[in-house]
Phi, psi and omega in degrees: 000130133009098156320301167325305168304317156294318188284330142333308171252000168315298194302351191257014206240317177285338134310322191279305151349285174283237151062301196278346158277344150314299183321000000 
């Protein structure tokens, strides 16, 4: 796996996380 990739989708694992404690 990609570093780059990962870090993709970490961050998009981490926007969702939050958005979903907002909501």
């Amino acid at each position: 796996m990609k570093l780059n990739e990962y870090g993709i989708w970490y961050h998009k694992c981490v926007l969702f996380y939050t958005y979903d404690e907002k909501s």
